[in-house]
Structures are given as structure tokens and as C-alpha cells.
C-alpha positions, 0 to 999 in steps of 0.5 A, spaced: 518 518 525 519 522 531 520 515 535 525 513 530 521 509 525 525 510 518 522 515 512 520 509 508 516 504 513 512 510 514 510 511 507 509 504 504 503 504 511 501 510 509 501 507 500 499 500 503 493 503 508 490 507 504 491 503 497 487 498 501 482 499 507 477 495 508 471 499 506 474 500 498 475 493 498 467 491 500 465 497 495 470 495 489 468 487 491 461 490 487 465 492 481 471 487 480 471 479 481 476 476 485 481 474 481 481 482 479 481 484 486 487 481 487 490 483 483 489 490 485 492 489 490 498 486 489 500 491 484 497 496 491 502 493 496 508 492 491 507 499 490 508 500 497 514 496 497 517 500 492 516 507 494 519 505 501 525 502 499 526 507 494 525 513 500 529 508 504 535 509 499 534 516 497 534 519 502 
């Protein structure tokens, strides 16, 4: 942020990377079909969005 990355930017990256690294996706791949992994993770990104845009709108 010191470099002049906005408050939200850096908090969807931080919801959106941590929601979904690669190695959670291989070990939720074990327990989840496809179709529920995808849905896991378009409701992880859309957190993401949310969360940044209200941190850009606020504050």
C-alpha cells in the first residue's frame, strides 16, 4: 500500500489468494466434484470483489 496500491486491491488479493491457492484446490479436488469445485470458487472470488469494493467505498 505504501507504493500506492488502493486499500481494496490489497484485500480482495489477499481474500481471492488465500481462498484459493493451488494447494487447497488439489486437496479439496479429493473431496469435492468439479462442478462443486467451481462453485467454490466463484463464491471465493466474488467475495473477494465485495469485500474490495466496499473497503474502496468506505474507506
Amino acid at each position: 500500500m505504501a507504493k500506492g496500491v488502493g486499500a481494496g486491491t490489497v484485500l480482495a488479493l489477499i481474500i481471492g489468494s488465500a481462498g484459493a491457492s493451488l494447494t487447497e484446490l488439489i486437496l479439496l479436488r479429493s473431496l469435492f466434484t468439479l462442478k462443486l469445485l467451481a462453485a467454490f470458487l466463484a463464491v471465493i472470488f466474488a467475495m473477494a470483489m465485495i469485500a474490495g469494493y466496499a473497503t474502496y467505498l468506505f474507506f
